[in-house]
C-alpha positions as CSV (number, residue, x, y, z in Angstrom):
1,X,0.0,0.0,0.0
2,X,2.6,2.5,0.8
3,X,4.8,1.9,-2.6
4,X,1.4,2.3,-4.9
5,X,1.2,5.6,-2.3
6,X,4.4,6.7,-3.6
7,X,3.8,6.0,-6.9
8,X,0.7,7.8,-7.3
9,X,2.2,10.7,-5.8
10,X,5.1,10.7,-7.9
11,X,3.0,10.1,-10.9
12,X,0.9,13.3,-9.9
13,X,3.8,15.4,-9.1
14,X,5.5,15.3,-13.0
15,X,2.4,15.2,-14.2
16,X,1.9,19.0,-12.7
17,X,5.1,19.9,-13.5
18,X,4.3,21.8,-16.8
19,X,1.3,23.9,-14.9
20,X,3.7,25.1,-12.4
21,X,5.9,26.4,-14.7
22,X,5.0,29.6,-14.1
23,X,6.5,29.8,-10.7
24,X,9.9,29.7,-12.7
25,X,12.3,31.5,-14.7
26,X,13.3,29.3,-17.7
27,X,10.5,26.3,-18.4
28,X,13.7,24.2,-19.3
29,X,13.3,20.5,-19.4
30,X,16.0,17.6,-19.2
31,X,16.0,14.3,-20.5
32,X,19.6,12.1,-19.3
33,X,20.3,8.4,-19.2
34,X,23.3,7.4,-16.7
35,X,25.4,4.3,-15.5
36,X,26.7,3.7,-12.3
37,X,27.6,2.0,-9.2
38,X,25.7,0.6,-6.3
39,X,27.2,-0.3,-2.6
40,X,24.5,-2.0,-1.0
41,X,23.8,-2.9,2.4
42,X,23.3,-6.5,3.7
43,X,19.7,-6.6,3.4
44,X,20.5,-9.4,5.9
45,X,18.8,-12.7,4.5
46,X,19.4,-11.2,0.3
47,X,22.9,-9.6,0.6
48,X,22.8,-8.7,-3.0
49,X,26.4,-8.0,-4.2
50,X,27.4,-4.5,-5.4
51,X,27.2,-4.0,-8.9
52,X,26.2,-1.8,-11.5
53,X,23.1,0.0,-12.7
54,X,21.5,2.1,-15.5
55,X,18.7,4.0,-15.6
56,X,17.2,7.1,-17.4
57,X,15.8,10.7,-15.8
58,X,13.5,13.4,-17.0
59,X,13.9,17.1,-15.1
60,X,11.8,20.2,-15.0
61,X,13.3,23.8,-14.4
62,X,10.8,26.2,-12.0
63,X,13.8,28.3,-12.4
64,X,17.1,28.8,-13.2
65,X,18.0,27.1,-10.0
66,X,15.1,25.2,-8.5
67,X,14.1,21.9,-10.7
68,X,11.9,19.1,-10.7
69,X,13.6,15.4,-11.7
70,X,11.9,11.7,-11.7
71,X,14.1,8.9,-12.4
72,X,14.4,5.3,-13.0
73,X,17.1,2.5,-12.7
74,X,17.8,-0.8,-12.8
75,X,20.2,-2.5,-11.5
76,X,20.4,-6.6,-12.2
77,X,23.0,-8.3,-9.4
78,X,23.5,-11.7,-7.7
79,X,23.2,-12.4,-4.2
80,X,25.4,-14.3,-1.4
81,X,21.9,-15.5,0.5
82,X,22.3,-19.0,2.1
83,X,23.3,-21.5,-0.2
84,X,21.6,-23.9,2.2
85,X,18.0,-23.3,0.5
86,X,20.0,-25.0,-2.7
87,X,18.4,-22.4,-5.5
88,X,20.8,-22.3,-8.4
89,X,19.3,-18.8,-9.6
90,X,20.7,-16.6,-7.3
91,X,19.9,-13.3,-9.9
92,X,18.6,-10.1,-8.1
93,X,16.9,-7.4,-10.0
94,X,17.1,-4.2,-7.8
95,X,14.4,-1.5,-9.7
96,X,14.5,2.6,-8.1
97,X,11.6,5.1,-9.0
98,X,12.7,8.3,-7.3
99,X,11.2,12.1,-7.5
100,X,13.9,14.2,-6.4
101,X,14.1,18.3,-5.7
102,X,17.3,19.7,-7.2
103,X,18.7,23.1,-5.5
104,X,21.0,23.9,-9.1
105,X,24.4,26.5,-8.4
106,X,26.2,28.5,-11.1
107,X,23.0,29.0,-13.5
108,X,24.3,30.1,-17.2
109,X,27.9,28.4,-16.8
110,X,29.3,25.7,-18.2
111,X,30.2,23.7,-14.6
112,X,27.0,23.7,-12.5
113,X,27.5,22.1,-9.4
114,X,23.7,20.9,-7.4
115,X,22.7,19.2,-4.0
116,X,19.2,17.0,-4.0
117,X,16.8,15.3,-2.1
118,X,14.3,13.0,-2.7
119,X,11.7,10.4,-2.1
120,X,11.7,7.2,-3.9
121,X,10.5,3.8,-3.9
122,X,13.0,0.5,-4.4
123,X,11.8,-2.9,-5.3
124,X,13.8,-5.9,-4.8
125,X,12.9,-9.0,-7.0
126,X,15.0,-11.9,-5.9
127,X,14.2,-15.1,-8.5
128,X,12.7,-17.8,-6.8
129,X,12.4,-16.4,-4.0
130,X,10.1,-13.4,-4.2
131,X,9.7,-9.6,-3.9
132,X,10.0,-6.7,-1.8
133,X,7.9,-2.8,-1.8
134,X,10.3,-0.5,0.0
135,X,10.3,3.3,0.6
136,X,13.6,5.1,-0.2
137,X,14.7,8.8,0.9
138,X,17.7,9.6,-0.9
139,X,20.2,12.9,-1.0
140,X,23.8,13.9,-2.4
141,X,25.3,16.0,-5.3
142,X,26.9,16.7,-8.7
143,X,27.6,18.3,-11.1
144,X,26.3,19.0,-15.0
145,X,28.9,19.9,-17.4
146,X,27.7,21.8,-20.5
147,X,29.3,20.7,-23.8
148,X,27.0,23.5,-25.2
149,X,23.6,25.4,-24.8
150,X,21.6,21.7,-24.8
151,X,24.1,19.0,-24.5
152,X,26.4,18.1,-21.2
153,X,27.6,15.0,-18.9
154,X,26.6,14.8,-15.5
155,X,28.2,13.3,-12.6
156,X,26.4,12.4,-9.5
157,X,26.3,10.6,-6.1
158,X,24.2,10.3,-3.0
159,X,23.4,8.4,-0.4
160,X,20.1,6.1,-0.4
161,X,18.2,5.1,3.0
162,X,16.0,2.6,2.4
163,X,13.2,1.8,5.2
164,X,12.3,-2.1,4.9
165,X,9.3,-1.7,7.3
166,X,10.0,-5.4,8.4
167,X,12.1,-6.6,11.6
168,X,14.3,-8.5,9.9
169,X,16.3,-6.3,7.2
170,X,15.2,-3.3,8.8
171,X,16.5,0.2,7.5
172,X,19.2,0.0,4.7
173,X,21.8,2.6,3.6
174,X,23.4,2.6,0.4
175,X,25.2,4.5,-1.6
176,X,25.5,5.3,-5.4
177,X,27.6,7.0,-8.0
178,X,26.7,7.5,-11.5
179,X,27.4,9.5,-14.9
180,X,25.5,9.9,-17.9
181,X,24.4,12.4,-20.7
182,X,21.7,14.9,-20.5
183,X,20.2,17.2,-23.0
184,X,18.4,20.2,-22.1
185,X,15.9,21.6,-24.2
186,X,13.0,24.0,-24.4
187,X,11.7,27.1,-21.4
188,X,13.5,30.5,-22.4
189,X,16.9,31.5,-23.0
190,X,19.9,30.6,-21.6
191,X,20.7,33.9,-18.8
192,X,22.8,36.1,-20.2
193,X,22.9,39.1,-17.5
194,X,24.2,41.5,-19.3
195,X,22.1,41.0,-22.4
196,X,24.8,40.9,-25.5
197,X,23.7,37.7,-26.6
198,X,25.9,35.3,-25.3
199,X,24.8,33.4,-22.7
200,X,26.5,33.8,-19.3
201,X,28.2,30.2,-19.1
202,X,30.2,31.2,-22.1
203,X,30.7,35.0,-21.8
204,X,34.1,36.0,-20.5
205,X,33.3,39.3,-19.8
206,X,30.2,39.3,-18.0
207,X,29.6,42.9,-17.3
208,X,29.7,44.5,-21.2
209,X,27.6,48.0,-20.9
210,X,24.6,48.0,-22.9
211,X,24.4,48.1,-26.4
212,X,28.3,47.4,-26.9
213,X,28.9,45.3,-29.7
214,X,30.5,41.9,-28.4
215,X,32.6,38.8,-30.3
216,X,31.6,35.1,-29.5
217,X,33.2,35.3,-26.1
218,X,31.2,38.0,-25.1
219,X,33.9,40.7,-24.6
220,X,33.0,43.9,-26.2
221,X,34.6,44.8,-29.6
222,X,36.4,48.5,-30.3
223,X,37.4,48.4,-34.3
224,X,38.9,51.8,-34.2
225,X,40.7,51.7,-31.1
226,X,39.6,54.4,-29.3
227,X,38.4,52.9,-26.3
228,X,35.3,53.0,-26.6
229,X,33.0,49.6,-27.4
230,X,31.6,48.9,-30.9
231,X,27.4,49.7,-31.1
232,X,27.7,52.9,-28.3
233,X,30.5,54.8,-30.3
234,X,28.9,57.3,-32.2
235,X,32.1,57.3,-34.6
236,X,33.4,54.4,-35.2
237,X,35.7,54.9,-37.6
238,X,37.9,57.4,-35.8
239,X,41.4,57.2,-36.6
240,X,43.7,55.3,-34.4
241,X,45.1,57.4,-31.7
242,X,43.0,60.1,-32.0
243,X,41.7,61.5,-28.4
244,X,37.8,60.9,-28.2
245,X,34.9,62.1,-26.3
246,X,32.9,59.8,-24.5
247,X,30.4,59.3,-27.3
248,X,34.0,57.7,-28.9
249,X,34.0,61.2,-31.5
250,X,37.0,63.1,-32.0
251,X,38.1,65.8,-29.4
252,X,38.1,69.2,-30.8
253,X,39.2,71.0,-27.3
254,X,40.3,74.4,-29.6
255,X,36.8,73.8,-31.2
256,X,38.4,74.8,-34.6
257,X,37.1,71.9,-36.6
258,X,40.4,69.9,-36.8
259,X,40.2,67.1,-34.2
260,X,42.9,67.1,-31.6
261,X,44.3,63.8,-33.2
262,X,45.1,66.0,-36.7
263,X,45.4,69.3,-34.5
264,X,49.2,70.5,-34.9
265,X,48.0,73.9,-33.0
266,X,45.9,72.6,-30.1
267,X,45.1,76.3,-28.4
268,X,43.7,77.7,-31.5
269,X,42.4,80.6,-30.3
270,X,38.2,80.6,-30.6
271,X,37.0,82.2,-34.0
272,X,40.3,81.9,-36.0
273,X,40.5,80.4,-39.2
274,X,42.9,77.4,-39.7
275,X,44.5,75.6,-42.5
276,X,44.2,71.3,-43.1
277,X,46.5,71.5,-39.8
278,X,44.3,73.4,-37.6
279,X,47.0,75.9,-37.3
280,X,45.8,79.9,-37.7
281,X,46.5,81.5,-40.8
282,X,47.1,85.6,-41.3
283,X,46.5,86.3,-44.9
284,X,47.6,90.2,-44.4
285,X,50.6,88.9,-41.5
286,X,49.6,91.7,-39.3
287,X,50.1,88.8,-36.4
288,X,46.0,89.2,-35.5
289,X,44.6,86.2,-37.2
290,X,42.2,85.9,-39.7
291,X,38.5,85.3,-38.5
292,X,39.8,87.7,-35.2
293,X,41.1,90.2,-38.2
294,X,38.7,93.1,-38.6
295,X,40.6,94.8,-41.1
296,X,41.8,91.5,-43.0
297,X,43.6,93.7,-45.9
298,X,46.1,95.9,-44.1
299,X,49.3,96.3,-45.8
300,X,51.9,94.3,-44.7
301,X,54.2,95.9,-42.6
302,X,51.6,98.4,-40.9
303,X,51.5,98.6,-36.9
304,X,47.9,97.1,-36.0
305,X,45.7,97.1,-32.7
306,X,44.4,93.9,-31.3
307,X,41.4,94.0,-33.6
308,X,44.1,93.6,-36.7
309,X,43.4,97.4,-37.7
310,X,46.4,99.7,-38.6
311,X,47.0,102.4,-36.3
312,X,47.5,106.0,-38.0
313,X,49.3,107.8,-34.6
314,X,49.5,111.5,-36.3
315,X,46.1,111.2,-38.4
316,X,47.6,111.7,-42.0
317,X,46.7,108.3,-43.4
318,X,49.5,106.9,-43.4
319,X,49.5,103.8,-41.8
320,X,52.3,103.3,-38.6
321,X,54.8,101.0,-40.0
322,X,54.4,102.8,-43.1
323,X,54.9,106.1,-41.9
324,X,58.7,107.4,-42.3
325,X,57.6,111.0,-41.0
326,X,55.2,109.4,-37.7
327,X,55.1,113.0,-35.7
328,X,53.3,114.9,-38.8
329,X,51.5,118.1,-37.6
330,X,47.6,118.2,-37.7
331,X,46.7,119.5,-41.2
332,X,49.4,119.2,-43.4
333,X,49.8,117.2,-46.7
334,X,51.8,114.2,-46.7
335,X,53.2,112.1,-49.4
336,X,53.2,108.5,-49.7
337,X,55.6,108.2,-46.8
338,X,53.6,109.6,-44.9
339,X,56.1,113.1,-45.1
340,X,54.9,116.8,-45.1
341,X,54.5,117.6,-48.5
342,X,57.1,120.9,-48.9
343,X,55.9,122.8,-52.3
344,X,58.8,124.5,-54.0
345,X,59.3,128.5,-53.0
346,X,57.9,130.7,-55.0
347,X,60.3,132.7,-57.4
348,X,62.2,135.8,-55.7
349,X,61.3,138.9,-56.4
350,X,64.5,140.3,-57.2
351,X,66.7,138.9,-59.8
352,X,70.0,139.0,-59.3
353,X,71.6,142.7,-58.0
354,X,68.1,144.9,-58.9
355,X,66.9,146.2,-56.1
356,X,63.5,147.9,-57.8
357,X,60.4,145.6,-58.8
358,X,57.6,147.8,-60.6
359,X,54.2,145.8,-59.8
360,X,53.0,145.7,-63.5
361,X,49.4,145.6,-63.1
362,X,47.9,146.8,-59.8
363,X,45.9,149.8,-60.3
364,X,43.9,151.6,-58.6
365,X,40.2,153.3,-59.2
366,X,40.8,156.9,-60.5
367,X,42.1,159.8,-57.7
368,X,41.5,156.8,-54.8
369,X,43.4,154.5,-52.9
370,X,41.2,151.7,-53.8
371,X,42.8,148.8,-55.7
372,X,41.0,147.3,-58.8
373,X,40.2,143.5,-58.9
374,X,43.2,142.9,-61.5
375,X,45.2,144.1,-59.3
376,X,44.8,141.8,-56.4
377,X,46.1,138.3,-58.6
378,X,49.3,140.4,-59.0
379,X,49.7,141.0,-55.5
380,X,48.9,137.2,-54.1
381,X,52.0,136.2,-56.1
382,X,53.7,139.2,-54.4
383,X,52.6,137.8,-51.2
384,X,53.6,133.9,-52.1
385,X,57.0,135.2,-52.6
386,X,57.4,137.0,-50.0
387,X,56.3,133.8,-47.2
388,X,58.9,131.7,-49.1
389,X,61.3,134.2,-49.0
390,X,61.3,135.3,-45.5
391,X,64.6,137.2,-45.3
392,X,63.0,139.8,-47.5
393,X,62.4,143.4,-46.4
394,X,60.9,145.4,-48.5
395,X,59.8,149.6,-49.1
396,X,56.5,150.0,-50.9
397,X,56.4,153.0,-52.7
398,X,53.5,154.7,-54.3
399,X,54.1,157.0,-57.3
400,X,51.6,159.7,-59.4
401,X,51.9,161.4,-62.3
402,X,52.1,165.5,-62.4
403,X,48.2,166.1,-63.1
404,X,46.7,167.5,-59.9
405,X,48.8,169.5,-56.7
406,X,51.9,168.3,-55.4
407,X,50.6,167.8,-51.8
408,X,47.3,166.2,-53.4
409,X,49.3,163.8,-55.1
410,X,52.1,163.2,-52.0
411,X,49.2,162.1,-50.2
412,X,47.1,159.8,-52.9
413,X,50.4,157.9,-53.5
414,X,50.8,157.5,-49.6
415,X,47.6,156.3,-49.5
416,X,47.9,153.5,-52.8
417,X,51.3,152.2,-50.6
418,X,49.2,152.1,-47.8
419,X,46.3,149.9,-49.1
420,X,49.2,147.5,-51.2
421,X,50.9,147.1,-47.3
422,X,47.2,146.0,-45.7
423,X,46.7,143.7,-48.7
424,X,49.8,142.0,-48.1
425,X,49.3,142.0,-44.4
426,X,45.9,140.5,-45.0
427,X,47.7,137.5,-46.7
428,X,49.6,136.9,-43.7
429,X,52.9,139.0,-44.6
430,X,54.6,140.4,-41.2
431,X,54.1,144.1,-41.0
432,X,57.3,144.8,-39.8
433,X,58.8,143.6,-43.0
434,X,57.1,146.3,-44.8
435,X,57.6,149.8,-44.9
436,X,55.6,152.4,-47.1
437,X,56.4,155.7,-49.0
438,X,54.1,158.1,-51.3
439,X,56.6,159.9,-53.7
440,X,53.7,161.6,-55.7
441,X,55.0,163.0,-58.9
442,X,58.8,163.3,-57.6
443,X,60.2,160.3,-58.8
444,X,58.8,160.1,-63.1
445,X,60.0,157.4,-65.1
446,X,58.3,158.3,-68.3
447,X,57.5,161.9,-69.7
448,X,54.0,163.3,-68.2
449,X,53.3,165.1,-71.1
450,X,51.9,161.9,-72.8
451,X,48.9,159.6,-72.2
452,X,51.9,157.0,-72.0
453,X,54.2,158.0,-69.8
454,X,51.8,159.5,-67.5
455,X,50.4,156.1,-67.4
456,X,53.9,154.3,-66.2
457,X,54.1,157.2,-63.9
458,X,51.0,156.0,-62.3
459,X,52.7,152.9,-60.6
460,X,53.5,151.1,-57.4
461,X,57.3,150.3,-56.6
462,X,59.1,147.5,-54.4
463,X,62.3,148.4,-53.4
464,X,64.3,145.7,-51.3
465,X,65.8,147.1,-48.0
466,X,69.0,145.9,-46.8
């Protein structure tokens, strides 16, 4: 009554195995057959002999470490009982059904050691003689060895105690080793904890980040070198050596749009051009580089600020640098060298020895003192020469002809040498360079008793003092 018990519950127990999958993790299943090797105990009046057995298992994985297993074995042997009863078949046939628990270690590796415990039921057949129901509670250990994801060998052993429920064998201990193949198949994926695809019990680098591309031993891949892993670098073709960001992209610390790898001038100032190098370049060499350059065409040679514009110290356009004459007065006119412009003196007014100019041309209006407009181009060259020539001293005499009084005409010609002296002044001629004199009618050069000569007489004199 108690084995078909066992049985029964046994039966029941695999039976629900597939509807309690969900309290697991993987749904895997097992199927194995094994040999092995029996020490029994006396069993007293049988004293089967030691020998070995084979059987076949099927297992059931709750999780990745708890599973379900049912077994059967066989194991046919001889016995030493008393050779008194004269039986010439002496053959024992020694059959376990077991349900064992399996606590499983290591999930995902390729050695998995496990402990177990069970409940079983052994039935000794002894020919000729009869047979015998026994329950069994049995525990030990092994290991499974994976040749790959569904094939391995197994190695096990454990100790068997075997309750005869008669007062003659009474309890029996024995123990067991065995070995045999397994294959696992079905429930969900082999772990893999860091999720790269290759499952843990093969993966030699077990913590790859996310995403990083990995080779068939799990270890993360880096084609370019850079240090950072194949499927989270954002560039992966960067040139080897190159510095990269964390993205694995090239560093551009001068953000000049040369990476640093390529970068020859690595403090590139922000905003600067650069060549292929990602060195600065100065089209107009004025040392202020271009893209900082404000004034990107200034000569070469020209002093510049720190905006790259030429500096012009006196204000006459000539660029410092340039400028051979750099303390020009405000005003002037400057050549190309930046060099008051000196205009050649005007000619003198007296050639040579003479001592006498007549100012052909200035006249005045009839019996005044009041010059015509003719007369005024005359005397602005008068003037000219005099500035250039400022050694000069002269007298300015005034001169009639005989029509009209001798006082009346003393004082007209006073008068004409009077308004010549302000014009002059007017032109910026010192005063004290000038003197004046009306002769009248004393000094004729020409007879007054013609049209003709009084007209020379009529006339305004420069005389050069010493």
């Amino acid at each position: 009554m108690r084995i078909r018990l066992l049985i029964l519950i046994t039966a029941l127990v695999l039976a629900a195995t597939p509807a309690l999958a969900g309290l697991g993790e993987t749904g895997e299943k097992e199927i194995g057959i094994y040999a092995g090797y029996a020490w029994l105990d006396d069993y007293r009046i049988l004293q089967p002999k030691n020998d070995v057995f084979f059987g076949e298992r099927f297992g059931y994985f709750f999780s990745s470490r708890i599973s379900l297993e049912g077994s059967a074995q066989r194991m046919p042997t001889n016995t030493d009982f008393d050779s008194s009863l004269g039986l010439r078949d002496r053959r024992v046939d020694v059959t376990s059904i077991r349900a064992n628990v399996l606590w499983n270690f290591r999930p995902g590796t390729t050695f998995r050691p496990f402990i177990t415990g069970g409940i079983g039921a052994e039935i000794f057949n002894a020919h000729r003689i009869g047979t015998t129901k026994d329950i069994s509670f049995n525990a030990g250990g092994g290991l499974r060895f994976f040749f790959c994801n569904s094939f391995g060998l197994r190695l096990d052993g454990r100790a068997v105690y075997v309750d005869t429920g008669d007062s003659i064998n009474q309890a029996q201990l024995n123990f067991e080793a065995n070995v045999g193949g397994f294959w696992a198949f079905g429930g969900g994926p082999a772990p893999d904890a860091d999720k790269d695809g290759v499952p843990d019990r093969k993966d030699k680098c077990p913590d790859t980040p996310a995403g990083a591309k990995v080779n068939l031993d799990g270890c993360p891949t880096d084609a370019d070198g850079d240090g950072v892993f194949d499927g989270i670098d954002q560039c992966p073709d960067t040139p080897k050596g190159w510095p990269v960001d964390e993205k694995g992209c090239p560093k551009d610390t001068d953000g000049d749009g040369v990476p640093d790898g390529a970068d020859a001038c690595a403090n590139t100032p922000k905003g600067a051009k650069v060549d292929a190098k990602g060195c600065p370049t100065d089209a107009d060499g004025d040392g202020v580089f271009d893209g900082l350059d404000q004034c990107p065409d200034t000569p070469k040679g020209a002093k510049v600020d720190a905006k790259g514009c030429p500096l012009d110290g006196d204000k006459d356009g000539v660029f410092d640098g340039l400028d051979a004459c750099p303390d020009s007065k405000p005003g002037v006119k400057v050549d190309e060298k930046g060099c008051e412009i000196v205009p050649p003196k005007a000619p003198p007014l007296f050639e040579m020895e003479k001592k006498t100019l007549v100012l052909e041309g200035v006249n005045f209006e009839s019996d005044k003192a009041d010059l015509t407009p003719d007369s005024l181009a005359v005397l602005d060259k008068v003037a000219l020469s005099l500035h250039d020539w400022p050694e000069v001293r002269v007298e300015i005499g005034g001169h009639t002809d005989s029509t009209g009084s001798v006082a009346h005409n003393h004082d007209l010609s006073h008068r004409r040498a009077e308004s010549v002296k302000a014009y002059l002044v007017s032109k910026g001629i010192d005063p004290s360079r000038m003197v004046t004199k009306g002769y009248g009618e004393d000094k004729p050069i020409a007879d007054n008793k013609t049209k003709e000569g009084k007209a020379k007489n009529r006339r305004v004199e420069l005389t050069k003092l010493d």
